[in-house]
N, CA, C and O atoms as a MOPAC input file, in Angstrom:
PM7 MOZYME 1SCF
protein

 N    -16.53500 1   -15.51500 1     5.86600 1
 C    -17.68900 1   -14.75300 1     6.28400 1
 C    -18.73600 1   -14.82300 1     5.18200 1
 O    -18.43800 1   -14.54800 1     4.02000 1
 N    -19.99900 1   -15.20100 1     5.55500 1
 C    -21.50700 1   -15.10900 1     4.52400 1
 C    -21.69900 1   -13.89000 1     4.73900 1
 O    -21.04400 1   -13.28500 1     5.58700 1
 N    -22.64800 1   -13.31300 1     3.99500 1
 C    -23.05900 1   -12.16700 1     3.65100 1
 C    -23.81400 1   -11.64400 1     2.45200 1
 O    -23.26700 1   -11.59500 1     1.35100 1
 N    -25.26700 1   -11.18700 1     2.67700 1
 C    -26.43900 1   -11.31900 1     2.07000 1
 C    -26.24400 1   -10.70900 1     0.55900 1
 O    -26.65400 1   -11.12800 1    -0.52400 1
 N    -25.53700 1    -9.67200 1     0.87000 1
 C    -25.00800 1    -8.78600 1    -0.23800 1
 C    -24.68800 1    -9.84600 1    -1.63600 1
 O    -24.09300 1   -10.92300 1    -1.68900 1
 N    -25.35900 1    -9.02500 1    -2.70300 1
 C    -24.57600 1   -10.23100 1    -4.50100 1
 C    -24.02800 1    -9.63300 1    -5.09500 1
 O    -23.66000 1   -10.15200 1    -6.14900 1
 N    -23.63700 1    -8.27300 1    -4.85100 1
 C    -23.11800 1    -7.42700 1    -5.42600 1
 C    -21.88400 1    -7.28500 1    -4.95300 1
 O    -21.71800 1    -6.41500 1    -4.09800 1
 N    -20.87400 1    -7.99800 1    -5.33700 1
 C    -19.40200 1    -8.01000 1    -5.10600 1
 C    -18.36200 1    -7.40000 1    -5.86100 1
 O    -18.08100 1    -8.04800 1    -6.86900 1
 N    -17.74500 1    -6.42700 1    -5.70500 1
 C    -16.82300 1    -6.48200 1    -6.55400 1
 C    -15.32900 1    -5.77000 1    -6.43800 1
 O    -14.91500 1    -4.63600 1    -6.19800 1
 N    -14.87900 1    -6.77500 1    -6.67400 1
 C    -13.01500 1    -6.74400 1    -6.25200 1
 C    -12.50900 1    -5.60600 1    -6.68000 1
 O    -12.69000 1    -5.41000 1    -7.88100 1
 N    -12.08000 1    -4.99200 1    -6.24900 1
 C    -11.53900 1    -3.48900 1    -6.30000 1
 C     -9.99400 1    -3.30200 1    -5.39000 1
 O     -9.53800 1    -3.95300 1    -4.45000 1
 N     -9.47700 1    -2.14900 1    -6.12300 1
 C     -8.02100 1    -1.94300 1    -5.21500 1
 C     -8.28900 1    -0.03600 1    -4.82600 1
 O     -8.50600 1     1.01000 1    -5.43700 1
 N     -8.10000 1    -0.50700 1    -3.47300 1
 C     -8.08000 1     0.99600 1    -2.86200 1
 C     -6.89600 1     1.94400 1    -3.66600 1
 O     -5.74700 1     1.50700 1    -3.72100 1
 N     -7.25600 1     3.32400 1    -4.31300 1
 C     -6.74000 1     4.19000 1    -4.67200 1
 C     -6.34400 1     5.74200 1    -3.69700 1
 O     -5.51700 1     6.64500 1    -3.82600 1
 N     -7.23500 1     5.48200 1    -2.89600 1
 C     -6.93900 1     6.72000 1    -2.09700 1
 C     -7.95600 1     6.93500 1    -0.99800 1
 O     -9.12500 1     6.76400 1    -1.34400 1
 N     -7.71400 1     7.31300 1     0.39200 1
 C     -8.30700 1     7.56900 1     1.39200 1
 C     -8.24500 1     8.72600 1     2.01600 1
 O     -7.19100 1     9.30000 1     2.29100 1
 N     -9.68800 1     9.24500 1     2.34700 1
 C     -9.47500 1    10.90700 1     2.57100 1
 C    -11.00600 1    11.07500 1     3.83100 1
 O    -12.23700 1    11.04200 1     3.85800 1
 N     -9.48100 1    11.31200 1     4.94000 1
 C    -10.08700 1    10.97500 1     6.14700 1
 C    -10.83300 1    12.83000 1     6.56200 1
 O    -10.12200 1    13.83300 1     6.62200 1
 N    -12.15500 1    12.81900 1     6.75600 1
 C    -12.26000 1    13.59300 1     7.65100 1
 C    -12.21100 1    13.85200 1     8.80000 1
 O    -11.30000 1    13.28300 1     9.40000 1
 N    -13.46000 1    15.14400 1     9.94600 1
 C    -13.60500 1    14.61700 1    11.04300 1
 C    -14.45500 1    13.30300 1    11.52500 1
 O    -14.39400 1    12.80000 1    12.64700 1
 N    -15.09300 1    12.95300 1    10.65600 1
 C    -16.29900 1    11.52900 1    11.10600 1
 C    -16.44700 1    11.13900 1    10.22100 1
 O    -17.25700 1    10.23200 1    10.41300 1
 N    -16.13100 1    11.18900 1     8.89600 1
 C    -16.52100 1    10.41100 1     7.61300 1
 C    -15.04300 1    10.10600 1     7.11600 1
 O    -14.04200 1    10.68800 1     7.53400 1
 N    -15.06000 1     9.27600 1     6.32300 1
 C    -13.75100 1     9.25500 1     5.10800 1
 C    -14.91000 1     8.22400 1     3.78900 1
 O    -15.80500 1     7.37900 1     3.82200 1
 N    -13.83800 1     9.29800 1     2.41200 1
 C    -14.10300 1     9.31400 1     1.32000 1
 C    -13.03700 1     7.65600 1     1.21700 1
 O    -11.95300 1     7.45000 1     1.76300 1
 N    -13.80500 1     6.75700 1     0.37100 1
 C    -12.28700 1     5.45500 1    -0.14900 1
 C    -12.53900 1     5.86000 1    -1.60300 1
 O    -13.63400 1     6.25700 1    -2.00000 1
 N    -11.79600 1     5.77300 1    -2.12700 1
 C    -11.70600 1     5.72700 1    -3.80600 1
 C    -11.31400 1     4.55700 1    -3.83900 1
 O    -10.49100 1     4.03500 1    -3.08700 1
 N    -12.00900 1     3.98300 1    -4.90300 1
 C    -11.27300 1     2.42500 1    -5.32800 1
 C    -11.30400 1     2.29600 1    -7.27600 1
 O    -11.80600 1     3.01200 1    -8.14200 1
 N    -10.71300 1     1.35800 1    -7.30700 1
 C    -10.69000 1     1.52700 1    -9.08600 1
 C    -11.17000 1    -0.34100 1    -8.71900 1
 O    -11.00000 1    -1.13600 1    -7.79400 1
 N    -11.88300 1    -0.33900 1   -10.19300 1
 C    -12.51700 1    -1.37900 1   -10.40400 1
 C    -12.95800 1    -1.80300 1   -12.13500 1
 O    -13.86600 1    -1.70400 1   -12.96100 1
 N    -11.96200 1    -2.18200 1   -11.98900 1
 C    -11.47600 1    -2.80900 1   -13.63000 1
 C    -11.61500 1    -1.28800 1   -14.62900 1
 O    -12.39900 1    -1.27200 1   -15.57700 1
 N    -10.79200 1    -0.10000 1   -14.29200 1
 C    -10.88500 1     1.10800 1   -14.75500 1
 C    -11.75500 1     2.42300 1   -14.47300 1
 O    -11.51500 1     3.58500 1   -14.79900 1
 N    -13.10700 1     1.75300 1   -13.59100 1
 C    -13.85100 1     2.22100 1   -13.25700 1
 C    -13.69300 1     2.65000 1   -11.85000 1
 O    -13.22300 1     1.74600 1   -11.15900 1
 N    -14.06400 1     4.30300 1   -10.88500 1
 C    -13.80100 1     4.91200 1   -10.27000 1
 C    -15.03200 1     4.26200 1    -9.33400 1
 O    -16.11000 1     4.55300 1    -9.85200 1
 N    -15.15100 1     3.69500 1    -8.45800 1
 C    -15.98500 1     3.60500 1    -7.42100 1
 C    -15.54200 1     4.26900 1    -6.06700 1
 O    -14.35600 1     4.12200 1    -5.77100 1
 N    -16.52400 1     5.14400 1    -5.01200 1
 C    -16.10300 1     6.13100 1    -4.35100 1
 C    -17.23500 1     5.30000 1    -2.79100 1
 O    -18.26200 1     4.67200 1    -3.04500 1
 N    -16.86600 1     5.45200 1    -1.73800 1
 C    -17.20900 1     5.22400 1    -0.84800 1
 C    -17.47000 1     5.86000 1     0.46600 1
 O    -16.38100 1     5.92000 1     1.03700 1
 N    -18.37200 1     6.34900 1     1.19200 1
 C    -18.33100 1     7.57100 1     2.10700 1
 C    -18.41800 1     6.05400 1     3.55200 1
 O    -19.32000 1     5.21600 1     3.54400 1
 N    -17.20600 1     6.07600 1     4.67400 1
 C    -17.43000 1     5.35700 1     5.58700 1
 C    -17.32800 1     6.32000 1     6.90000 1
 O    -17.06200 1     7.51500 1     7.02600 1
 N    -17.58700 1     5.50100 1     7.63000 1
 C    -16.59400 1     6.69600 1     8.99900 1
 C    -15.44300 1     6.28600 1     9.28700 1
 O    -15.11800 1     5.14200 1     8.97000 1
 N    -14.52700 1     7.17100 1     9.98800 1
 C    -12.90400 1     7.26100 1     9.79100 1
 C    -12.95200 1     6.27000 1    10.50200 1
 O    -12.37600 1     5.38200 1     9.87300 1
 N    -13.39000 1     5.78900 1    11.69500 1
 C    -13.55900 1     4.57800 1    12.71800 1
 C    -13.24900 1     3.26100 1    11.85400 1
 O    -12.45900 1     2.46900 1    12.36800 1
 N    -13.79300 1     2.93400 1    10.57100 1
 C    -14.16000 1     1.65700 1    10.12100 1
 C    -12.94600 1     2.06500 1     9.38400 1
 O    -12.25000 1     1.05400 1     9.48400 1
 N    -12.09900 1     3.14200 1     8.53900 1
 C    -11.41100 1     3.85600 1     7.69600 1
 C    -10.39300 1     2.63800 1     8.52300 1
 O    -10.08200 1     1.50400 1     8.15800 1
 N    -10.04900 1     3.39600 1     9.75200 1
 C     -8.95700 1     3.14800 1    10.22300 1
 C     -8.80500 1     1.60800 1    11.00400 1
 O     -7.70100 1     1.17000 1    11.33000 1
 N    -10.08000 1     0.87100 1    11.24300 1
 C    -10.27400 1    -0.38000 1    11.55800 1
 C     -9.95400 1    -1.28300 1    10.67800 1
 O     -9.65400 1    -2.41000 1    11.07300 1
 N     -9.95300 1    -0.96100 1     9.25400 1
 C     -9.79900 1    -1.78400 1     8.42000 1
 C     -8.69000 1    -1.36900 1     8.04100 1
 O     -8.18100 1    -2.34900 1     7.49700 1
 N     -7.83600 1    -0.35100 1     7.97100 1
 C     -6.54600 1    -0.03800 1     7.95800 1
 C     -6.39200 1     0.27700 1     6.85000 1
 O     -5.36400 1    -0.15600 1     6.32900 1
 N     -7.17800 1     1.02500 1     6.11800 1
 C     -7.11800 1     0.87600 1     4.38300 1
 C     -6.19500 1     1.63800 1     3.91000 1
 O     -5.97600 1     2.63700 1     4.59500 1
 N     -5.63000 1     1.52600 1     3.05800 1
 C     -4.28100 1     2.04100 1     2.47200 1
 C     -4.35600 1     2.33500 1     0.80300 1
 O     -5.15300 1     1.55800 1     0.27700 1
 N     -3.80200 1     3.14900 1    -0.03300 1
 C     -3.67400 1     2.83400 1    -1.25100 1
 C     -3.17000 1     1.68500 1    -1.68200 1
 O     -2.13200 1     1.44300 1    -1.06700 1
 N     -3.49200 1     0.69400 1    -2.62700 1
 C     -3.09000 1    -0.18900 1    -3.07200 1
 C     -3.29200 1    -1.48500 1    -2.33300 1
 O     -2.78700 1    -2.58100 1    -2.57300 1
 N     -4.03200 1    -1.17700 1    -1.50100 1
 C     -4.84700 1    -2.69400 1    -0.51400 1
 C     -5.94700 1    -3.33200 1    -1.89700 1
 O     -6.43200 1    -2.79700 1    -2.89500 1
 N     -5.99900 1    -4.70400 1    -1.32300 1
 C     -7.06000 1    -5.20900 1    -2.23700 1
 C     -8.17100 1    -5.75800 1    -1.38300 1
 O     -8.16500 1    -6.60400 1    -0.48800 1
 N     -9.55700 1    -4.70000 1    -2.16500 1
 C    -10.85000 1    -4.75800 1    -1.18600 1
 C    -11.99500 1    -4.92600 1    -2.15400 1
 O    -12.10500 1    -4.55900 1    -3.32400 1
 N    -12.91600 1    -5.65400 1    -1.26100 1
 C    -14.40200 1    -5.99000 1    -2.09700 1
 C    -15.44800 1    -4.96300 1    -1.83800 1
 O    -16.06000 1    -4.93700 1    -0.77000 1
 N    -15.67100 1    -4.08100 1    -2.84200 1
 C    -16.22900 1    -3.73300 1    -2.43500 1
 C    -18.34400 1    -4.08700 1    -2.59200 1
 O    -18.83800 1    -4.87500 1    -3.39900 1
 N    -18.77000 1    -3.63000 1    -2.04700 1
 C    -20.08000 1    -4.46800 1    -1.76100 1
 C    -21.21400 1    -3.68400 1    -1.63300 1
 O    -21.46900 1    -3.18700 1    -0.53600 1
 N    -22.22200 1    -3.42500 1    -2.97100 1
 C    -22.80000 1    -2.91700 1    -3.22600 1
 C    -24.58700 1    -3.47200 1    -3.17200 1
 O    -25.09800 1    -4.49200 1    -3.63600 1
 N    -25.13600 1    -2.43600 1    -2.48300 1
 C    -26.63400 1    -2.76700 1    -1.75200 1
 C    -27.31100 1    -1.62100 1    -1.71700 1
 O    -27.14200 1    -0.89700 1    -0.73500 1
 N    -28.43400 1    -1.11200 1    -3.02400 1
 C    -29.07400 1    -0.02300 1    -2.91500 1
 C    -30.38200 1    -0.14500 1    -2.81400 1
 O    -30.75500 1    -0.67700 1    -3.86000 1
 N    -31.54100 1     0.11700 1    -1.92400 1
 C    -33.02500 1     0.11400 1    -2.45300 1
 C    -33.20200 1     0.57000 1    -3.70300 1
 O    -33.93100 1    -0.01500 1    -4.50400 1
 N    -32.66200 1     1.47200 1    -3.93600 1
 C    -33.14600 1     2.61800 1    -5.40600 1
 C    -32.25000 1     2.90100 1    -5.97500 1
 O    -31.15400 1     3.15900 1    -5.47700 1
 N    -32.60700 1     2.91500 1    -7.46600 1
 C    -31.62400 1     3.52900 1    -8.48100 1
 C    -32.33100 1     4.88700 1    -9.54300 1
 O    -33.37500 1     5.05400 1   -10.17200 1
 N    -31.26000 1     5.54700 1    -9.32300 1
 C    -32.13000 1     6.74400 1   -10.40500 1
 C    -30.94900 1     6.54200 1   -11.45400 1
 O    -29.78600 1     6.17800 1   -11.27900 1
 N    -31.89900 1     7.03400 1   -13.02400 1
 C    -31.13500 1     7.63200 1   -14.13700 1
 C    -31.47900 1     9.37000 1   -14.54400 1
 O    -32.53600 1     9.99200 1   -14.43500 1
 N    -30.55800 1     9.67400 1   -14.88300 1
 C    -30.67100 1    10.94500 1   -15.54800 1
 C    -30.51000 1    11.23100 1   -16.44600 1
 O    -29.46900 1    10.71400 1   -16.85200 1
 N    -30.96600 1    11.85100 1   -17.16400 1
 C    -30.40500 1    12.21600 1   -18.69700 1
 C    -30.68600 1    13.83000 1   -19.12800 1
 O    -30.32700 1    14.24600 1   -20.23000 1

């Protein structure tokens, strides 16, 4: 599959936390905590599990800093 996205990055699912219409994915990514809000639909379409290995794929208009 192509896909416009350049922001790739290989990650292993840590934990899935299904609501009523959303689910939270936690993934770790070379130590680092990356967190994902999907709907349970795609949650459970993709069958995600702890310890699956997933890309995850990052695409923002905007970035803020804070300090």
């Amino acid at each position: 599959m192509k896909i416009s996205g350049r922001n790739k990055l290989e990650a292993t699912v840590k934990e899935v936390i299904k609501g009523a219409v959303m689910a939270k994915v936690v993934m770790d990514y070379k130590g680092v905590e990356l967190v994902a809000a999907i709907t349970v639909d795609s949650a459970e379409d993709l069958d995600l599990a702890p310890g699956d290995k997933v890309t995850a794929l990052v695409k923002a208009t905007e970035m803020m800093v804070l300090k």
